[in-house]
C-alpha positions in Angstrom: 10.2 24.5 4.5 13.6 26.6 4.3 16.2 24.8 2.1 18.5 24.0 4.6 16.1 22.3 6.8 15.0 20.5 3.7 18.4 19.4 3.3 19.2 18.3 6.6 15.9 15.9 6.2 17.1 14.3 2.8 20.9 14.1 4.1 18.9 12.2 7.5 16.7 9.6 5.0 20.0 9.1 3.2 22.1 7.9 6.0 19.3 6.0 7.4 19.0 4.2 4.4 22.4 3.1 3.9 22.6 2.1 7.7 19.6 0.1 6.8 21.5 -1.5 4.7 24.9 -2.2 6.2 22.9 -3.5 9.1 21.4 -7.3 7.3 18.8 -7.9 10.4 17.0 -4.5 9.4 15.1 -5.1 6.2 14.2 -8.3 7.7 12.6 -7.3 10.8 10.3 -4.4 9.0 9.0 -7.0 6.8 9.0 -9.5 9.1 6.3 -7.0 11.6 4.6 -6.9 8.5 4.4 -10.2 7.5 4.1 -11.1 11.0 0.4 -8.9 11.4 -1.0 -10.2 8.8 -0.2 -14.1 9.2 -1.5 -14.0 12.9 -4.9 -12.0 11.0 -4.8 -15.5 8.7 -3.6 -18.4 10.0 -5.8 -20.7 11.8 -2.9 -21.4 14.9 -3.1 -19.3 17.8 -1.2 -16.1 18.3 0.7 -18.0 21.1 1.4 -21.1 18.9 3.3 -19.0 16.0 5.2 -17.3 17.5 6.7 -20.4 19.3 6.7 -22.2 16.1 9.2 -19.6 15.5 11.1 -19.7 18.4 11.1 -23.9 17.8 12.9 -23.4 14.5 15.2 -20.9 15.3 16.4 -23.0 18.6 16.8 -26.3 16.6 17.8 -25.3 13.9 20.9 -23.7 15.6 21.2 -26.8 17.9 21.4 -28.9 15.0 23.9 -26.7 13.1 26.3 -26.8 16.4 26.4 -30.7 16.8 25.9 -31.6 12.7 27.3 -29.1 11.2 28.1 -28.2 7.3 27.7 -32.1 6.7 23.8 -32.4 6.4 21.3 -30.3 4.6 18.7 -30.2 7.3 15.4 -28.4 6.7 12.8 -27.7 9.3 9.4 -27.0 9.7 7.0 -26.3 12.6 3.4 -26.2 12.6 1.6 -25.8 15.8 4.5 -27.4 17.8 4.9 -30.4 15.4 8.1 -30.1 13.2 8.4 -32.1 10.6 12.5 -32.5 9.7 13.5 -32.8 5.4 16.7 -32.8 3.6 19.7 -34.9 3.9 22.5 -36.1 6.1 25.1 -38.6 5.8 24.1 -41.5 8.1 21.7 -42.9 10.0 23.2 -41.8 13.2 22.9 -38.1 12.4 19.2 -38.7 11.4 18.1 -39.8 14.7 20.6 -37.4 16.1 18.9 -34.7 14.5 15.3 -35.9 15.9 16.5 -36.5 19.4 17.9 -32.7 19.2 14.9 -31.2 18.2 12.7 -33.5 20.4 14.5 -31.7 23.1 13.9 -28.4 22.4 11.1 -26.6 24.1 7.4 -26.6 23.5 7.7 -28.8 20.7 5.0 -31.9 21.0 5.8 -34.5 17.8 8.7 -34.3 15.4 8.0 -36.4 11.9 11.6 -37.5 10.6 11.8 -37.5 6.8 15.2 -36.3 7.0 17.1 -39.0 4.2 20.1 -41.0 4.5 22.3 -39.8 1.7 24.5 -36.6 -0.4 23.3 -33.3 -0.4 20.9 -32.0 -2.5 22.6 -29.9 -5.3 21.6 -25.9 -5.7 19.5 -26.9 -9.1 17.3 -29.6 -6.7 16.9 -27.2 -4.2 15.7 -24.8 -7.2 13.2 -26.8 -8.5 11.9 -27.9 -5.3 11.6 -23.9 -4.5 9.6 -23.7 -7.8 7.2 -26.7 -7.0 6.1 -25.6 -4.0 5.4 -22.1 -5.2 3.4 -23.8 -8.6 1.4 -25.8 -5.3 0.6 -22.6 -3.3 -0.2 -20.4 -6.2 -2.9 -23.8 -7.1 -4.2 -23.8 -3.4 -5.1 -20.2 -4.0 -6.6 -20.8 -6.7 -9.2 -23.7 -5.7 -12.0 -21.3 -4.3 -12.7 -23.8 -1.8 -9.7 -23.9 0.1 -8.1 -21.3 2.5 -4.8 -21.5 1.1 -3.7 -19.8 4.5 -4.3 -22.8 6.7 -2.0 -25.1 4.9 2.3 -25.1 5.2 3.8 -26.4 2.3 7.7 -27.7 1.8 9.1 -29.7 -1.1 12.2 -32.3 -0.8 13.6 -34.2 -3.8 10.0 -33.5 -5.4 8.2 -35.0 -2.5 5.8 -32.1 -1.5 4.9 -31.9 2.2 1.5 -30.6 3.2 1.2 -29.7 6.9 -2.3 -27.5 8.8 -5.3 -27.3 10.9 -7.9 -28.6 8.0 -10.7 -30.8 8.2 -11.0 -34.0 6.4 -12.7 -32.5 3.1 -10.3 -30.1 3.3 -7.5 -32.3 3.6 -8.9 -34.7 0.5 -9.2 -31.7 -1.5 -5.9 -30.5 -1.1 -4.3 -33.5 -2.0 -6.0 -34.1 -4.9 -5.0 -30.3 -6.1 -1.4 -31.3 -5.1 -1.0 -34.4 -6.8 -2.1 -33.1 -10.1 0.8 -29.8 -10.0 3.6 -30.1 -12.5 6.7 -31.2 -10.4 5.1 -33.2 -7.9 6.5 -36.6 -7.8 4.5 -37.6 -4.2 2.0 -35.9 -1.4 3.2 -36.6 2.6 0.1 -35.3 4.1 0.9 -34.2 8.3 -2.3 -32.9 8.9 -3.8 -32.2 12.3 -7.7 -32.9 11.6 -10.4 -30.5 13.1 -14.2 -31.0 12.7 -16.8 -28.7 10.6 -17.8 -27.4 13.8 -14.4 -26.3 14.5 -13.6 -25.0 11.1 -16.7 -22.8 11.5 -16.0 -21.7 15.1 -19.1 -23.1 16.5 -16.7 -25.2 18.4 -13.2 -24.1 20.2 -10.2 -24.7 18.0 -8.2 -27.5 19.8 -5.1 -25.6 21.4 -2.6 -28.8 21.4 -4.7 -31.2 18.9 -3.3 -34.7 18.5 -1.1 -34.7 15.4 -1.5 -37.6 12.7 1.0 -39.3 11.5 2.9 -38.9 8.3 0.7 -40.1 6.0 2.3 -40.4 1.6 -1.1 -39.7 -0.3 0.6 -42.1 -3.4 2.8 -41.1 -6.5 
């Protein structure tokens, strides 16, 4: 290749690459079509249900930033069109406010509330919360027999969240690998329960299975 084609090319990578950069959404969205191959390749929800799981959060989340504002911390979470709604606000009002918003929002079929009535998490809470549920994922790879794929996990104030399609053994097991992670203060199990035969695709995976309620596993 003649040098000044050669350096036409590197001067081309090199703008690229700081446009890349100036430009937030574009690192994202690479990794994200990534990411995004290889979760619909793993995860046990449809194709379909995914990719309005994302739309759900994205739509509430905005919703719930436009009418609450900077006054709650409001995390959410959907899983095969249930979301399930952590963090804080300042008063009751604002918790069912939150709920009725998201209740409202398109394709979503059940919204568990564990959104809590008082201050804002600080930055260090939030931390260690962000370290428990990494300590609980990197456990639920670990356990050989559990696909740590199928389960969603999300952390609040220590309580750790657990949220899939799993079957009942798989559901008992998980818990119990939960409960015993350093950091852990209480399992909220929102599972949707499938059968053996669904696990093992001799029977169709439910599209819209009933989702069961909040259920706290103990301290």
């Amino acid at each position: 290749m003649k040098p000044n084609v050669m350096k036409s090319l590197l001067l081309s990578v090199a703008a690229a690459a700081v446009l890349c950069g100036a430009l937030t959404a574009c690192i994202p969205l690479v990794l994200g079509g990534v990411a995004g191959g290889a979760m619909v390749a793993n995860d046990r929800r449809t194709s379909g249900a995914q990719l309005e799981d994302e739309g759900i959060e994205m739509r509430a989340l905005s919703r719930i930033r436009a009418s609450i504002g900077e006054r709650a911390h409001v995390n959410l979470t959907s899983y095969n069109r249930q979301v399930l709604l952590t963090g804080e606000v300042p008063t009751a009002q604002d918790k069912q406010l939150a709920e009725q918003i998201v209740s409202r929002v398109e394709n979503v079929s059940s919204v568990v509330n564990e959104l809590a009535v008082m201050g804002n998490s600080s930055l260090r809470e939030r931390s260690t919360d962000t370290l428990v549920t990494g300590n609980v994922k990197a456990r639920l790879l670990d356990a050989r027999d559990l696909q740590s794929s199928a389960f969603k996990v999300v952390t609040e104030r220590g309580i750790t969240y657990l949220m899939g399609l799993v079957t009942r053994r798989e559901a008992d097991r998980a818990t119990a690998v939960v409960r015993g992670t350093t950091g852990v203060q209480k399992v909220v199990r929102i599972f949707e329960i499938i059968s053996e035969g669904e696990l093992a695709g001799t029977q169709p995976m439910p599209a819209k299975p009933q989702p069961a309620a909040a259920k706290p596993s103990g301290d």
